[in-house]
C-alpha positions, 0 to 999 in steps of 0.5 A: 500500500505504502509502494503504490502510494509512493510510484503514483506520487513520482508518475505525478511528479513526472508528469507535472515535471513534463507539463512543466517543460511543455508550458516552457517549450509552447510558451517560447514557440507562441513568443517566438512567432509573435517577435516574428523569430524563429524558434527553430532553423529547419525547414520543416518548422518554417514549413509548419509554421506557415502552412494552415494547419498552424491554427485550428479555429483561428487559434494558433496550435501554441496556444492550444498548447499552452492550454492544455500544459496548463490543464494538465498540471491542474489535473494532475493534483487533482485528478488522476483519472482525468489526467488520463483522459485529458493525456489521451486526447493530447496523445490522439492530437498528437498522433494527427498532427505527426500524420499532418507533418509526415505525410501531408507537409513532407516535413517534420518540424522539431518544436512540434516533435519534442511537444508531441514527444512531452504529450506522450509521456505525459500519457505514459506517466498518467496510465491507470488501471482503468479500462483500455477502452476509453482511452483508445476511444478518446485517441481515436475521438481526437485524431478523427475530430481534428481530421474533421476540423481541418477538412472543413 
């Protein structure tokens, strides 16, 4: 008992720790793009950045960001449970927006890789003993409802 209090203490340390640097990484990204810098030099960040899918609704993706690093730290003293559930949503974006990068733009964009690679261990250190069902249904809600939002 005392074990399980202690590991899920240190998954919520982990998983704040990687909100943390999340808030950091968007935070800079969103700075950066309103300084009219460049946050990264490649190729692909300049062609992330200026394709259509830098903003869903009008919202650039490193405010979006900054949102959900900031409810993930919220979430995580508070409840677990949700953390997962918000994680898995991040985690189907996530995936979406790789596809985005890989197969549509041609070009991966390093600031996108690292917040998606921070949105996967925060689901990995949110992983519960809770029904697998749910969270792939909510990776699978994310992924087809941004598929949607952009093919609008």
């Amino acid at each position: 008992m005392i074990v399980a209090a202690k590991t899920k203490r240190r998954g919520n340390r982990w998983a704040v720790l990687v909100s943390i640097l999340g808030l950091i990484l968007t935070g800079a990204d969103f700075f950066a793009s309103l300084r009219g810098w460049e946050l990264c030099p490649y190729q692909g960040c300049r062609l992330a950045q200026g394709s259509p899918y830098a903003h869903i609704l009008g919202i650039p993706l490193s405010v979006v960001g900054l949102a959900f690093f900031f409810v993930a730290i919220l979430l995580c003293g508070v409840w677990r449970k949700g953390l997962l559930y918000w994680s898995s949503l991040g985690l189907g974006a996530s995936l979406y927006f790789l596809y985005l990068q890989r197969w549509i733009l041609g070009r991966m964009c390093l600031v996108c890789a690292a917040v998606e690679a921070l949105i996967f261990l925060l689901f990995l250190f949110s992983l519960t003993r809770s029904s697998p069902w749910s969270v792939i249904s909510l990776v699978l809600l994310a992924f087809l409802g941004l598929h949607s939002v952009y093919g609008w």
